[in-house]
N, C-alpha and C positions, 0 to 999 in steps of 0.2 A: 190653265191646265195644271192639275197636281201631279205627284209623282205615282199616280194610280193610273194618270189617262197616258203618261207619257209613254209606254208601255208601246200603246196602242199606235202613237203617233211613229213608233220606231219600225214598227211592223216587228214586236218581237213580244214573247209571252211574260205576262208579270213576275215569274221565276226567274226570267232572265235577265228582266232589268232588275232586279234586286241584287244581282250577282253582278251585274255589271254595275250599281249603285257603288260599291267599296273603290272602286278603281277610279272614279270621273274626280276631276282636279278641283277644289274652288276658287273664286275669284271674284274681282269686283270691278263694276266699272262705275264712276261716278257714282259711289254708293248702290248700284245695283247688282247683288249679287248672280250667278251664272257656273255651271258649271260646266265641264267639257271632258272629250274623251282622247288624256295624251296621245294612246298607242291605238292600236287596231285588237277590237276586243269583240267576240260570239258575234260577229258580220255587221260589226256598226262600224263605217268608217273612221278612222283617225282625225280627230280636229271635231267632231260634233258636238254640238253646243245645245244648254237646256239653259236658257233667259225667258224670265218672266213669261213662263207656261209657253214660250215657243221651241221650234226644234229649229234648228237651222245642220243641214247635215254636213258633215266633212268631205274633200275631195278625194275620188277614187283613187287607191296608190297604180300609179302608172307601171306598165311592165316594161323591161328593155329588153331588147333582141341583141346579140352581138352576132348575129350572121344573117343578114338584110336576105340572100337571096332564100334562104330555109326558114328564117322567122316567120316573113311575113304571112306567106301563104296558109303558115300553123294559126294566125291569129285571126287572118279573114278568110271569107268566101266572097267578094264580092269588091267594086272598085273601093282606093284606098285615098284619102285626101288628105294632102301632106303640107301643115302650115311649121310652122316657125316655131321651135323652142327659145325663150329668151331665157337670161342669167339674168334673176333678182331672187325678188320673193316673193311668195304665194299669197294673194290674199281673196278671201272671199265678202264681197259687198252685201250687204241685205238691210231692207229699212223697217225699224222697226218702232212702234208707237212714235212715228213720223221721226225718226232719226234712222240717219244711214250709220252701219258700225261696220266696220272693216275688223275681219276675223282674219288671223295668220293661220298657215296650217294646222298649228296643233292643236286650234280652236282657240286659243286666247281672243278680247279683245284689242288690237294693236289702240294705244290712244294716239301714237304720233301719225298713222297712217288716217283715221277716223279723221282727226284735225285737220289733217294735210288735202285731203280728198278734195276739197270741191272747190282747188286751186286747180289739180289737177284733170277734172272731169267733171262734169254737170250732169249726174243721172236721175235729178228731179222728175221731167217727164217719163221716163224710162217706169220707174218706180209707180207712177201716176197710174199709169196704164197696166204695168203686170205687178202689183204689189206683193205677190210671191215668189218673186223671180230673185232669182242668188245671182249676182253678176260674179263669172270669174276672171282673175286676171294675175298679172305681173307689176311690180313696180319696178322699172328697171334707171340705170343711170348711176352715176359717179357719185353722187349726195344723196348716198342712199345708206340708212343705220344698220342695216341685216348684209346685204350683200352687194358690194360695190365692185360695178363695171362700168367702161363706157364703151358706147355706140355714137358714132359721128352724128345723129340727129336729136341728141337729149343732154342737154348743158347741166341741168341738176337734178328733177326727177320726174320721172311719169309713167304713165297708168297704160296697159294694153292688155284688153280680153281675150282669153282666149276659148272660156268656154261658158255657156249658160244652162242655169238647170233651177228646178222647183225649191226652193228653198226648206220645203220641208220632206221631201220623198227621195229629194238628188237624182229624180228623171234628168238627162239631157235634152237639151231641144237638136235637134239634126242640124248637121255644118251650115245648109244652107238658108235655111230659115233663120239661124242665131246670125250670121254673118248678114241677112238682110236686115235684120232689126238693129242692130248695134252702127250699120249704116245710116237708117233712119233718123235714128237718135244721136249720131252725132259721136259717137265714140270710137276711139284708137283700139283697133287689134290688131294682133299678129298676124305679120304675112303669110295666106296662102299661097304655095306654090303651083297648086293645082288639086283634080284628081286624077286618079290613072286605076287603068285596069289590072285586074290583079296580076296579069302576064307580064305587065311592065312596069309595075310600083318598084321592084330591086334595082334594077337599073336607073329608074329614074330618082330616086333616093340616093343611090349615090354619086350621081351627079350632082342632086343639092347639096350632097354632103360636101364633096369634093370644094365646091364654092364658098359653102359658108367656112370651110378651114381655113382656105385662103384668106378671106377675112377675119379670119377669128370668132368667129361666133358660134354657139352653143352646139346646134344640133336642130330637130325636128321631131314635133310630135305626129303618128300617125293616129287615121280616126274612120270607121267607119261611115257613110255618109248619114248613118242614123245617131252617129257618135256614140254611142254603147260600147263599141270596143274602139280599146287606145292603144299605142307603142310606140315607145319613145328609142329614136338611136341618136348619139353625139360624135360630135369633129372629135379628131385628135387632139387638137390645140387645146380644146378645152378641157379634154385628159391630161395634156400636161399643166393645165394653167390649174386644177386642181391639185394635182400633184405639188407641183412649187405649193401653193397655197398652206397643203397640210405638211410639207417637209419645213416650212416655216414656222410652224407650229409642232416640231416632232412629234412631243411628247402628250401632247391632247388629242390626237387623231387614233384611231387604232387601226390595227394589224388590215381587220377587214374593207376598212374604208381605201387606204392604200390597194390592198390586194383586188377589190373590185376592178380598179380601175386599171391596173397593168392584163389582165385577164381582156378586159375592150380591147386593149392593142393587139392584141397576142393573138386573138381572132383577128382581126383586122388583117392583119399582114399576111395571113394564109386566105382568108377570102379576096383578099385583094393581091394575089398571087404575086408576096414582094418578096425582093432577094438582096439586091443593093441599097432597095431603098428601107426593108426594114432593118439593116442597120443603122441608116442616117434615122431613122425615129428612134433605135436603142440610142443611139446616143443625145436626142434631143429627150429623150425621157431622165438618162442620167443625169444631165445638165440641171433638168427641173427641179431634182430627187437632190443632188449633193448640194448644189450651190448652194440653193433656196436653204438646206439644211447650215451649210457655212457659212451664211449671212445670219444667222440667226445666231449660232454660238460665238459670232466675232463680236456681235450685240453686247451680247451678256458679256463676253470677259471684257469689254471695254466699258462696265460699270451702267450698260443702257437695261431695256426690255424690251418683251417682245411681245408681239400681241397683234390683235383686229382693230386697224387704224380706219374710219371712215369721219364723212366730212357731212352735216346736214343744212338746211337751209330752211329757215321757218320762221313763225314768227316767237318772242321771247318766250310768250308761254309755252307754245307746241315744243317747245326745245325743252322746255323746264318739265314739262309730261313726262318726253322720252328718256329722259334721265333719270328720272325718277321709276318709271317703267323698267327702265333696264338694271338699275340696282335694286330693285325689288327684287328680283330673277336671280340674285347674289353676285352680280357681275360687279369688278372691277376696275372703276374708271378712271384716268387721268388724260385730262383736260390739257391738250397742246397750243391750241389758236382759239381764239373766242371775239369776233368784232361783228360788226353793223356793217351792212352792206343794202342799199336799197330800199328801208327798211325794215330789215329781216335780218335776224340772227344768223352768224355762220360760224357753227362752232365744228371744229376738228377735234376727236378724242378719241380716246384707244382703249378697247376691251382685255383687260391684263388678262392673259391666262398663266395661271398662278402653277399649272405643272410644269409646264416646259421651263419657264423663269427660272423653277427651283431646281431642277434637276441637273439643266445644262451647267448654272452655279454649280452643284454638288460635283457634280464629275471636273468639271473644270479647278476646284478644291482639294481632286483627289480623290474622291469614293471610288468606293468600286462596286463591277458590275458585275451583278451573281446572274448567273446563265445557266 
């Protein structure tokens, strides 16, 4: 497919891929070039990818609700089936001239995800059978290079679907038919909690909410049972564990990313009709907000850094990809722990972010701050 028919394969007119031609990023994987669409651009999802004459389309940007009992009914008409948001990172599966390539959201090739994959999951026959089929999913766990958490049943990394769709159109397949298939074949997804009708999807959402907070865990994506329409709501815990996260990093997060996330609570505590208790959340949001911020500046004035510390587990090369992958991106690294384990490589290393470093220095040196 040339850049005449690709047009076609986008469902969009040749005017318009020309205009959206200036915007798509390049890139290489194992010397084959590709291109992709960072942002969300004239109704082509974010993450779309153009490899050797295929399309592989981007994941739809999810909406959130912050008011469970008036969202939901604004986004369906019909019962609501509510599985499990996890904390990692996004990636999208597809095989192509008989290799599987794992795309992260913004459409890159990931190489260390690509390598790691089929430690993690076997979608050989999967692929066999629907050879146009996108598997979606999560890479979740504590040896994880993008976004590290842990869950009591993943010691270092793994693979959980959550959604499946046509690799070139970004149809979905319906909750129940993709949740039969992914059974068949032998692959981890996310917990469904159920479905419910649309009279008692609010209530019963925050029940799972209320649980999954207790434990610490993310949230819940909702889904039509044709999957076409999505809505995604999250715990509080995870509101704060974001919060600490970016007040650990002050000065690289911005205004709006913070701001999003006190706006969740702030709804929260009026739909959930609190009064004593939403102070004890203003103050477990403070907590998040300063400390996490004080720990950071105590860093730097006692001559350390600060930064995105994570831990991988792979073999010599797959680690020697990811490094190289990620300083290509202009990131930062220094290498804290590096041994053999199993064998497989277990390297620990920290992504500098090179503003907060410099600035908490500068202030702490004495500059001043013009307001």
């Amino acid at each position: 497919m040339d850049d005449t028919e690709y047009h076609r394969a986008l469902g969009i007119g040749a005017s318009a891929f020309e205009a959206l031609e200036d915007h798509l990023e390049r890139h290489t994987h194992e010397d084959v070039e590709y291109r992709h669409v960072p942002d969300y651009r004239r109704g082509i999802e974010r993450g779309t990818a153009l490899i050797e004459g295929e399309v592989v389309r981007g994941f739809p940007k999810v909406p959130r609700t912050l008011v469970l009992e008036t969202g939901i009914p604004t986004q369906f008409d019909g019962p609501v089936a509510v599985e499990e948001k996890l904390n990692g990172y996004n990636v999208r599966i597809v095989r192509l001239e008989g290799e599987q390539l794992a795309f992260t959201r913004s459409g890159m090739v990931c190489p260390f995800t690509t390598r790691i994959l089929g430690r993690l999951v076997d979608l050989e026959a999967l692929f066999d059978d629907h050879p146009e089929a996108m598997v979606c999913g999560e890479m979740i766990g504590p040896e994880n290079p993008y976004t590290a958490h842990d869950y009591p049943d993943v010691d270092s990394l793994a693979f959980r679907a959550f959604d499946w769709r046509d690799r070139q159109t970004g149809d979905p397949l319906d909750v129940a038919d993709r949740r039969e298939r992914y059974e068949r074949y032998g692959v981890p997804q996310t917990r469904l909690f159920g479905e419910y009708t649309l009279e008692n999807a609010a209530s019963e959402v925050e029940r799972i909410i209320e649980t999954l907070d207790a434990d610490g865990r993310e949230g819940v994506v909702m889904r039509s049972s044709d999957a076409t329409t999505l809505l995604k709501y999250t715990t509080p815990s995870s509101t704060r564990d974001d919060l600490a996260y970016a007040f650990s990093l002050p000065f690289d997060y911005g205004q709006a990313f913070m701001f999003r996330r006190l706006l969740r609570e702030g709804f929260r505590t009026v739909e959930c009709d609190e009064d004593d208790a939403a102070r004890e959340r203003a103050h477990e949001l403070g907590e998040a907000i300063l400390l996490s911020m004080r720990e950071a500046i105590q860093t730097v004035d006692e001559g350390g850094s600060v930064g995105e510390r994570h831990t991988v587990r792979a073999s010599y090369e797959t680690v020697e990809v990811l490094l190289e992958h990620l300083r290509d991106q202009g990131l930062t690294l220094e290498v804290e722990a590096d041994r053999r384990e199993d064998g497989d490589r277990v390297l620990t290393f920290r992504k500098r972010v090179q503003s907060s470093n410099d600035k908490i220095e500068n202030y702490l040196e004495g500059h001043i701050v013009t307001e």
